[in-house]
N, C-alpha and C positions, 0 to 999 in steps of 0.2 A: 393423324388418322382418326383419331376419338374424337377429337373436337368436330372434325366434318361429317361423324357420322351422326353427333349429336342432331348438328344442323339442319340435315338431310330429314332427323327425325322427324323436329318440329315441321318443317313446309311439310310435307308429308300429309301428319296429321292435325295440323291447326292451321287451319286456310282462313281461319277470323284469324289468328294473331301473326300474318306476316311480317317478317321483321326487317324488311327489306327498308333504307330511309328513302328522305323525297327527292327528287332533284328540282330543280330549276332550271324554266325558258329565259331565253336571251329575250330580252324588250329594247326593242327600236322605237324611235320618237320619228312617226310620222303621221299622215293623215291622208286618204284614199278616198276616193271613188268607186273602186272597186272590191272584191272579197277575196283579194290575195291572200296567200298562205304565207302573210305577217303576224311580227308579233306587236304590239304597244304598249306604249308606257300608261302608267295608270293615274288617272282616270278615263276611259274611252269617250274620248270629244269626237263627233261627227259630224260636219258643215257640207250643206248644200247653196252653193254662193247665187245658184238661181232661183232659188225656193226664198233665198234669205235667211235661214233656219238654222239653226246650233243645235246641239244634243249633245247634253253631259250623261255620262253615266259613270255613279260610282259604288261599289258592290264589293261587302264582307266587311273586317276588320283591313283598308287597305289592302284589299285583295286578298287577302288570307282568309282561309275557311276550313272547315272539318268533314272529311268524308262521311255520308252519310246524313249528314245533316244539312235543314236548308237555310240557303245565303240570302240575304236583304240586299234588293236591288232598289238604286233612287235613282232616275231620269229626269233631267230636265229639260225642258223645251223652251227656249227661247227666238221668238220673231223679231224682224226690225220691219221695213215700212209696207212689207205683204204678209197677208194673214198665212195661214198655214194649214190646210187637212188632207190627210194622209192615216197612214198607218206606223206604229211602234213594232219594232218585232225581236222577242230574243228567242235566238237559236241554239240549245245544247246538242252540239249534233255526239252522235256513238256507234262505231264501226258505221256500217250504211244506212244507219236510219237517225231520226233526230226529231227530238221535242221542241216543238216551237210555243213561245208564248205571246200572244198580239193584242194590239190595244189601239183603237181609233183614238184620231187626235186631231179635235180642233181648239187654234190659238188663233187669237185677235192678232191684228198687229202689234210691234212693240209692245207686247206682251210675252208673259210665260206661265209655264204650268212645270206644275213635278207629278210625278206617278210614282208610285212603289210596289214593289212587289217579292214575290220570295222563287227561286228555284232548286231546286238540288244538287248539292253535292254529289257528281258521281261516281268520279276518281280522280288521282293523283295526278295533280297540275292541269286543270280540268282547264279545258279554251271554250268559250261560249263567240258566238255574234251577233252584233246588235246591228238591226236594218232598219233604215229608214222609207220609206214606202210610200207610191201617191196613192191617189182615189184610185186605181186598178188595180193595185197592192202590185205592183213592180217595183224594186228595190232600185232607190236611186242612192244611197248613199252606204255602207256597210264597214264594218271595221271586227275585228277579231279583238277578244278580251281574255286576258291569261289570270288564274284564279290557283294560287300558289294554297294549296292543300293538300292537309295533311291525315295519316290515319289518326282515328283516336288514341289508341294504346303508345302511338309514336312520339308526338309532339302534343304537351300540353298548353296553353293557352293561357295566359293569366294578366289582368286586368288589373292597374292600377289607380288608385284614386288621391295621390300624393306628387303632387306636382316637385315635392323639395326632394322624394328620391330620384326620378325620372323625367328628364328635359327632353329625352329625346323620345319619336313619336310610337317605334318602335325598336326592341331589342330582343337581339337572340343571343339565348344563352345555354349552349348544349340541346337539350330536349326540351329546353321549356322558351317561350315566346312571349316576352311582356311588353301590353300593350298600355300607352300615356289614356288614360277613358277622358280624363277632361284637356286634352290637347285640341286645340283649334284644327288641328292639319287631319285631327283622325273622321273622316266623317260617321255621322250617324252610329256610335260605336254603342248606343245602349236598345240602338234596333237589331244589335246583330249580339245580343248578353246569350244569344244560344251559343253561341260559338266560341265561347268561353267557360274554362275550366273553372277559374279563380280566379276571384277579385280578391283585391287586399287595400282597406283603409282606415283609418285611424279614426280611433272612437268618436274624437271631438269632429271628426267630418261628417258623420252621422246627421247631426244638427244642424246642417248646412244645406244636406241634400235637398232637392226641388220634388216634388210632388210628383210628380208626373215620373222622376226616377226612382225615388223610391218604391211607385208600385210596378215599376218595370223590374227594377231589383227584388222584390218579394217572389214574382211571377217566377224569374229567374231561378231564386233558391230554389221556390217550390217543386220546379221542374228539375232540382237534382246538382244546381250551384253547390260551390263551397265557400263563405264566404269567411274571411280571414278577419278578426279584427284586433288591430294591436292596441293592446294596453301597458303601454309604457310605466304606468306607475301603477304600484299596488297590484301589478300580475298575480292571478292566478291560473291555472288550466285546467282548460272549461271547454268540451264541447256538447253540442247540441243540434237533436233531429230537428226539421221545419218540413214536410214533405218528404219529397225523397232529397232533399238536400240536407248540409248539415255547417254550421256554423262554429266553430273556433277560436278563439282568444290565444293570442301570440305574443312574446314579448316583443320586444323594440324588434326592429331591424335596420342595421345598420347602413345598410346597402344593397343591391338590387341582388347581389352576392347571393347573401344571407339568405333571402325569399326564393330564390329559386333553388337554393338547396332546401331549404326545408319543404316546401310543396314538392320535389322528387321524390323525399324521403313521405310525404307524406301519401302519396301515388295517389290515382283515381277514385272518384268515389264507387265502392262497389257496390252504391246500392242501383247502378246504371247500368245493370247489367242486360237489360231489354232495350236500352236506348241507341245499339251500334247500328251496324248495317244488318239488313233481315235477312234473317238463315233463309236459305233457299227450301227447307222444310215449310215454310209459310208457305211458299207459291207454289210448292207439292200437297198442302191444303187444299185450296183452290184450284184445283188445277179441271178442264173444261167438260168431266162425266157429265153426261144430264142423266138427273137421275130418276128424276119424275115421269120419265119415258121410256124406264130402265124395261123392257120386255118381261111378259113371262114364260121364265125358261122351262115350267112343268108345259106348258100347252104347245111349245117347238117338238117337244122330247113325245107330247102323248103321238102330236102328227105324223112324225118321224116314225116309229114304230107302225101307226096306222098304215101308212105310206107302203113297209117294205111289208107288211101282209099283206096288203091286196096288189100289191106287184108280184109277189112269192107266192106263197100257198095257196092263196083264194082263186087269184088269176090264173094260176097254172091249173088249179083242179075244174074250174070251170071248164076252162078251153080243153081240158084232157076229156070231158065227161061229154063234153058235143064233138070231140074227134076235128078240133079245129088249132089244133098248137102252133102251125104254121103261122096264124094270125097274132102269135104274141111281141114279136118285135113290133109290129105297128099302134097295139093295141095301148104299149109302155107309155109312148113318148106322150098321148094322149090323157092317159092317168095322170104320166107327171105334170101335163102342164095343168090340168085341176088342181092338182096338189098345190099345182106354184103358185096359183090365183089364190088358193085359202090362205098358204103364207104370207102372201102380199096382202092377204086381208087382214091378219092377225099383227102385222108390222105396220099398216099403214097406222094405226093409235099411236104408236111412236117415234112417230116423224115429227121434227122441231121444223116449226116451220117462223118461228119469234126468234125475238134476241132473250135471253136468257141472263140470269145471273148466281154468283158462288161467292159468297164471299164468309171469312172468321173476323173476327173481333175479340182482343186483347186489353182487357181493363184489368190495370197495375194499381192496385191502392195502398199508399202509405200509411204507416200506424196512425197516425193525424186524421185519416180519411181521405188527404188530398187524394185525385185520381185522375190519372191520363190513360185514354182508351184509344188505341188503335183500330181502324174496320180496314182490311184486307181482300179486294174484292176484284172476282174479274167476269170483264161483259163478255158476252158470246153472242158473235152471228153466223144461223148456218149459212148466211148466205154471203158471197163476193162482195161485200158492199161497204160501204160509209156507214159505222157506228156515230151517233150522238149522245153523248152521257153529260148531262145537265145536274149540280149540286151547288145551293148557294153559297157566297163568298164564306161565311160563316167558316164551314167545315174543310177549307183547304183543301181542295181536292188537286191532287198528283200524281203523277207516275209512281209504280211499284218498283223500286230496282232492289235487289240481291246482292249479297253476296257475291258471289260470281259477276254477276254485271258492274260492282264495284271494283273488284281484282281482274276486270278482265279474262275472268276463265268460263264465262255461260258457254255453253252449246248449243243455244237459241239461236238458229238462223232465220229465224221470221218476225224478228223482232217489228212492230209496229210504228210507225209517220204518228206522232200524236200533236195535235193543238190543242192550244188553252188559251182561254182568256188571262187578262193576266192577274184578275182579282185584286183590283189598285183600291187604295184606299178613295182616291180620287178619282175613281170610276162612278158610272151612272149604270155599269151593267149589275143586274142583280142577280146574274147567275155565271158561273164558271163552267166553259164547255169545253169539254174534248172530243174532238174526232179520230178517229180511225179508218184511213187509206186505203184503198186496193190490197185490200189483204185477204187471204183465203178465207174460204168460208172456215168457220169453229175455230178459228184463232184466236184465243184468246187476248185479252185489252188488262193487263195488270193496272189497277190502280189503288190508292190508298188515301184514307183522312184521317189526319188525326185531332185530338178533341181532348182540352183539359177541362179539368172541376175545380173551383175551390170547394175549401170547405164548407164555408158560408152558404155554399148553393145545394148542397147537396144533404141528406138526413145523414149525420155520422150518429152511428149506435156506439159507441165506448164499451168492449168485454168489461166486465166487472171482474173474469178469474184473469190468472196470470197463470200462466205455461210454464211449470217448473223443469230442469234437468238433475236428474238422479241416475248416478251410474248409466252414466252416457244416455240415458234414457229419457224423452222429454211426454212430462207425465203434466196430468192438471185437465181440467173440464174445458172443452173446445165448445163456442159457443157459435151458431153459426147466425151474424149481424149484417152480413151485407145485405139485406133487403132482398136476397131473393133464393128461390130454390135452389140445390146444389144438386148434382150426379157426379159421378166420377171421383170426388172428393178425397183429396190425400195431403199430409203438412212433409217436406222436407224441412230435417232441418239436425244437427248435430253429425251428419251420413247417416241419419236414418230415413226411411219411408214407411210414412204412417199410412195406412189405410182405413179409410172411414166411409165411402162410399155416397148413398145418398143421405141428403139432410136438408132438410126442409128450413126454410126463413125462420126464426125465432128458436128451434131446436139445440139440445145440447147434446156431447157424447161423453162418455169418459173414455179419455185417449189408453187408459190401459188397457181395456177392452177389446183395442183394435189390433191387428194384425200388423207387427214390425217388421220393418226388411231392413236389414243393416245392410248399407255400402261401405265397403272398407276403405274404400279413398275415391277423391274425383279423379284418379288416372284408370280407372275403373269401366272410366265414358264410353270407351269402346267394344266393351267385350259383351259377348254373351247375355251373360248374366244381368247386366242394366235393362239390356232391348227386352228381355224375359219377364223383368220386374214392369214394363210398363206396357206390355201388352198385357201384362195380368189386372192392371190397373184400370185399362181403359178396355179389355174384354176384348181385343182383337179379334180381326178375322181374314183369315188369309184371302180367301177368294174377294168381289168386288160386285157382288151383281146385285145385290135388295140392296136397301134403302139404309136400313139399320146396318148392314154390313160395310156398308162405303163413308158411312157416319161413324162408325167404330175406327177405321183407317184413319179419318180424318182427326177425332181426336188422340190417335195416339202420333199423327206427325206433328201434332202442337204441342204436347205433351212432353215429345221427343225434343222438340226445339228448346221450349224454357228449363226444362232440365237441363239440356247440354248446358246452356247458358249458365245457369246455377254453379253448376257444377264447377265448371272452369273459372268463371270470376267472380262468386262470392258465399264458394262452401258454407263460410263462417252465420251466412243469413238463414232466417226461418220463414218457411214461407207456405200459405195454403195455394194450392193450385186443384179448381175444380171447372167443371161446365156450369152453362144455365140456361134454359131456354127463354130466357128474359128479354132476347131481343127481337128485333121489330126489320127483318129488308127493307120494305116499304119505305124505312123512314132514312133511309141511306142516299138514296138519287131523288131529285125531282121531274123528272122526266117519263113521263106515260109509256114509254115505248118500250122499256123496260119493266115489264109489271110480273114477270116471273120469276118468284125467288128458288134456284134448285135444290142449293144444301147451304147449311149454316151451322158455323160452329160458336159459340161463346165461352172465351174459358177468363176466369178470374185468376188473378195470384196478388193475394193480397199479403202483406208484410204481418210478419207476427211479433210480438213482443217475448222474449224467455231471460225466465227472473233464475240467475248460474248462481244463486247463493247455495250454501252446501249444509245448512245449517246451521253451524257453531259462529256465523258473523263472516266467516272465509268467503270467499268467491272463487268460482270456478271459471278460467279464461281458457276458453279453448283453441288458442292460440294466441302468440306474443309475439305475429305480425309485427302488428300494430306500434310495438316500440323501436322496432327497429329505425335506427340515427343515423347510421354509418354504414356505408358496404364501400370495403376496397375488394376491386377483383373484378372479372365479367359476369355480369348477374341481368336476367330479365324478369321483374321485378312481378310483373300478372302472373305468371306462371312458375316461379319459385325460383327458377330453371338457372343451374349453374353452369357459366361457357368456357371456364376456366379449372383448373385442378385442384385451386387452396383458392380460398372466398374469407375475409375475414370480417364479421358483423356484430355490432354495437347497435344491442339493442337498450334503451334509456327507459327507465321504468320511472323517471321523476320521482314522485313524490308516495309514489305508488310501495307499499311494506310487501315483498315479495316474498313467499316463505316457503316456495317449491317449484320445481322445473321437475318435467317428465317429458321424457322420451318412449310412447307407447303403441303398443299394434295397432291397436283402436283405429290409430291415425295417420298410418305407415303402410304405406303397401308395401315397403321392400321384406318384412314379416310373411306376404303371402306368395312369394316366387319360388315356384320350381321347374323341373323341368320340361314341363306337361304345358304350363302359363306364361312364360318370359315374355312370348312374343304378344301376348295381353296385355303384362303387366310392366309396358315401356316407360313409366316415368319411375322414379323412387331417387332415395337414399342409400348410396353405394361406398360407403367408406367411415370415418373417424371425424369427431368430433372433439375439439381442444379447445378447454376453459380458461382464460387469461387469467393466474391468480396474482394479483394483487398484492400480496403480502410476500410471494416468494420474488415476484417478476419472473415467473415461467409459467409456459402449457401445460395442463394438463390435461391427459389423454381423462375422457366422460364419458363418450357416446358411442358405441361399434354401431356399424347398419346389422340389423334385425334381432339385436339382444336391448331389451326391456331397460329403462334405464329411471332412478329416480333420485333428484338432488331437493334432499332436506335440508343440509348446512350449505348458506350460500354467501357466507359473511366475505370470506376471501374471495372472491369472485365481485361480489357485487361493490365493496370498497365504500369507501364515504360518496362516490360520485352516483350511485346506484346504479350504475351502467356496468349490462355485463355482454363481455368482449367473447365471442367464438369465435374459432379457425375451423371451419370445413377443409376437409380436405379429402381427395376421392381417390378411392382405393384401387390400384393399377388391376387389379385381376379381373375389376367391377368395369373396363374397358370395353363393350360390347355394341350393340345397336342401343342401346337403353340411354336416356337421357337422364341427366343426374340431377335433382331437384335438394332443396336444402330441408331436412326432417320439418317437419310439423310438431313442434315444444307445446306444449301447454304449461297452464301458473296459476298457482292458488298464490291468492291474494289475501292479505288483510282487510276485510270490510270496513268501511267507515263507522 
């Protein structure tokens, strides 16, 4: 009964981390004519024996891919003794609408061509199809393609570059997927390095690699890779930031075994925590107010009142005063209709009579500088008709999907017919268009682009201060470097929220000065208290009618969204998160038909650096995650979350002089439960804690849930192996709707 009520808890309230696994379509090996409801083996080959024409199509890591994220499509066309032109078409169809992407195609005879392109992931075991097309674009030849994906958080993805561990093309092993990268059979696997977790290769392969991969692999970290490198001899452990990715030195590994235990234990990178599928708060950003046309409600409110005086008092004293009252039913409807002619005149300024647009933009910058920005944008027509949205190859433009349209649970029943070019690198078109179908008028057209930086391209300013933590408190001169104005300006980071407000390019504050809000845990995300903290933040405003008011709304559902995100997968991070009016609509579409930008939001969050030394050489960890080697038991690993009643964890400090563990409120919500909160305060620490000693070979009872706890001798515990072993175990009385998570420990370290 506990265990399901856990369960129950999580779908409930974490609809980004469902833990449901994938299944698998059945694939038949055949070849059609037609667009039955088959499935095929992969690669989708499509022959029209009268055209004379072939089409290979092959897409992802051998059909495998990541929700959310998008898949490399390669098309080949091959003729023999008749030329060939026509049309390419792939179809992602969902519930009853579907996104098509089309590509003219002329081939000589006995010849061929390839095209490539990218489309999205949009859920779990996703069917696309691919059409062949003549010059009337009538589908002569069609075939269905099955794309075996996965969520992020469920199955990781890792990349091999070691031919003597792994012969075979691909292998599954539990949660993790490892793919052969220089296998002949695996196509184009270093076009699709998105869709991979981890790579893992051996120092001396380094010096081997080809140019052309090595900056496909840089791009790759940059964008958030984890790259493994073993050093078999003269190990040491070494990791290291490169963008939002991070680099690793590992010993040997013995077997494919060994790599995929330790990348489990090593779990996702958490500094991705923007990169899953988009909270459906973005598209409640955007969503179709026009606000530039927003009326004014002082001048309805003056006429209104005007209106019922000279219907009421004036009217009636007149007609009383010439002994004509009789004449006032007829005299009204006469009144009113003046009145309706001025309100139709005071409304007619507010008629959309153009296509429109709304859209936010999300620039992420790593310590480095590196920086991937997201634009979030939707077009609006008031009228019944064919939208056109034109933006060059460059900027990838795509469909916006959700959350919800990810998992299947939108409420959108008017979802949009969208086309696209297909943006082939062998294309001669030099713009990527989408349309919009018979769709009602003000229906909004979600779409997105996104757009990375190197370093190189871009002015990186380097803070000269470092961000100290002092009694949980992150203290030191905040400088503000990104080149442009701030508003809204605030640092998470420790569970606190800093408020700093605006700050100008080149500006500094002293962060003591500012205004702290402590959170006392991320299972906190729900309650009261957070939404409170970030409407004070971003200066909310309940109603919706000015300009400034529906701009105050909008940054606090972006606000709301990379918080949540924060919050739930990578507390441990520090990070600014501000606005800026630095950007530009205009330079988003290139299409004239679109020349109305109505609202805009820009918000930054940029990664910070905080130096945990405590003074006397010690460091402060605030959390010992991160060593964890070992979990026997039911455990889900992103969210702490225990599914079991006793969890036993071995966390490995290597090399690491450890010379304290605490168990503290600071970082405990089950400290702040009473009777008045419980149903707030659904996640925590509900039971006992036992220390493997070592020198006895027994438990020791250490930890109760919500008493204070602090270990300064940890010689029997930690042993010559420096590995120290807990037993969780959860306390029957603590049986309730509450979901049981494993404490949050922290560890002063020895400084180098």
């Amino acid at each position: 009964m506990w265990s399901r009520k856990k369960r129950y808890s999580i779908l409930l309230c974490i609809v980004t981390l469902l833990l449901t696994s994938c299944s698998v379509f059945t694939r038949k090996e055949s070849l059609t004519n037609t667009s039955d409801n088959l499935t095929y083996n992969y690669p989708v080959v499509l022959k029209d024996e009268e055209e004379n024409v072939q089409i290979k199509v092959t897409y992802g890591l051998n059909h495998y891919a990541k929700i959310g994220k998008e898949m490399h499509v390669n098309i080949e066309v091959h003729t023999q003794e008749k030329p060939f032109e026509g049309y390419l078409q792939i179809e992602v169809p969902y519930d009853n609408t579907s996104t098509k992407y089309n590509q003219k195609v002329s081939v000589d005879s006995n010849s061929h061509i390839e095209y490539e392109t990218q489309i999205p992931v949009v859920y779990e075991n996703m069917k696309f199809l691919v059409h062949l097309l003549d010059k009337e674009q009538d589908i002569q030849v069609s075939q269905i393609a099955d794309v075996e994906a996965s969520r992020i958080y469920d199955v990781q993805y890792i990349g091999i570059l070691d031919e003597n561990m792994q012969t075979e093309t691909v292998v599954s092993k539990g949660k993790m997927q490892v793919f052969q990268l220089y296998s002949d059979e695996l196509a184009d696997p270093f076009d699709n390095l998105n869709l991979i977790d981890c790579i893992f290769l051996n120092e001396e392969e380094i010096k081997h690699l080809e140019e052309s991969v090595v900056s496909k692999l840089d791009n790759w970290l940059q964008n958030g890779g984890t790259l493994l490198i073993e050093e078999p001899v003269d190990y040491k452990d070494s990791t290291g930031d490169y963008g939002f990715g991070r680099y690793i030195t590992v010993p040997k590994m013995k077997n494919i075994s060994k790599l995929t235990e330790y990348v489990e234990e090593l779990g996702i990178n958490p500094k991705l925590f923007l990169s899953g599928p988009t909270d459906d708060l973005v598209k409640t950003s955007i969503n179709a107010e026009v606000v530039s046309k927003t009326p004014d409600m002082s001048k309805y409110i003056i006429v209104f009142l005007l209106y019922i005086i000279v219907i009421g008092p004036v009217l009636y004293g007149i007609l009383k005063r010439k002994n004509r009252r009789v004449w006032y039913l007829g005299i009204v409807p006469v009144i009113s209709a003046v009145f309706l002619v001025i309100v139709y005149g005071l409304g007619k300024s507010t008629r959309v009579e153009d296509a429109y647009l709304r859209y936010v933009k999300v620039t992420q910058i790593a310590q480095d500088g590196y920086t991937n920005e997201a634009t979030y944008f939707a077009v609006v027509n008031p009228t019944k008709t064919t939208v056109t949205v034109q933006a060059d190859n460059s900027k990838n433009l795509q469909p916006l999907f959700t959350q919800s349209d990810y998992y299947q649970l939108s409420t959108d029943n008017n979802r949009s017919n969208m086309e696209f070019s297909m943006n082939v690198e062998s294309s001669t078109d030099e713009e990527n268009i989408t349309n919009k179908s018979s769709t009602r008028a003000f229906q909004p057209l979600y779409l997105k682009i996104d757009n990375s930086y190197l370093p190189e391209d871009i002015e990186v300013k380097q803070s000269s201060e470092l961000l100290t933590c002092a009694n949980y408190r992150i203290l030191g001169i905040f400088t503000n470097n990104t080149g442009m104005d701030l508003s809204n300006a605030c640092i998470v980071s420790n569970q606190m929220l800093i408020y700093i407000g605006d700050l100008l390019d080149g500006e500094s504050i002293e962060l003591k000065d500012c205004q702290y809000e402590y959170i006392p845990s991320y299972d906190l995300l729900y309650t009261n208290g957070l939404d409170s903290r970030i409407k004070n933040l971003t200066k909310v405003i309940n109603n919706r009618f000015e300009y400034d008011e529906i701009q105050s709304n909008v940054k606090y559902d972006l606000i709301q969204y990379v918080m949540s995100e924060w919050l739930i997968t990578n507390p441990e991070g520090s990070y600014l998160m501000a606005f800026t009016e630095e950007s530009n609509g205009d330079s988003i579409l290139d299409n004239s038909d679109i020349s109305q930008v109505e609202l805009s939001s820009h918000l930054i969050v940029k990664d910070l650096p905080v130096d945990y030394n405590i003074g006397n050489g010690d460091v402060f960890q605030p959390s010992i995650k991160q060593y964890m080697s070992v979990v026997s038991g039911d455990y889900y690993q992103e969210m702490d979350i225990m599914e079991s009643d006793s969890l036993i964890v071995d966390y490995d400090f290597g090399n690491e002089d450890i010379k304290q563990i605490e168990y503290s409120k600071y970082y405990n919500t089950e400290f702040y439960v009473d009777d008045t909160n419980i149903n707030d305060l659904w996640m925590g620490f509900y039971g006992t804690a036992y220390f493997y000693n070592r020198r006895t070979g027994e438990y020791d009872k250490v930890i109760t849930s919500g008493e204070e706890t602090r270990m300064d001798h940890l010689e029997d515990y930690l042993g010559d192996s420096n590995v120290l072993r807990v037993r969780y175990e959860v306390s029957q009385n603590s049986a309730n709707s509450n979901s049981i998570t494993i404490p949050k420990l922290t560890a002063i370290k020895k400084g180098n």
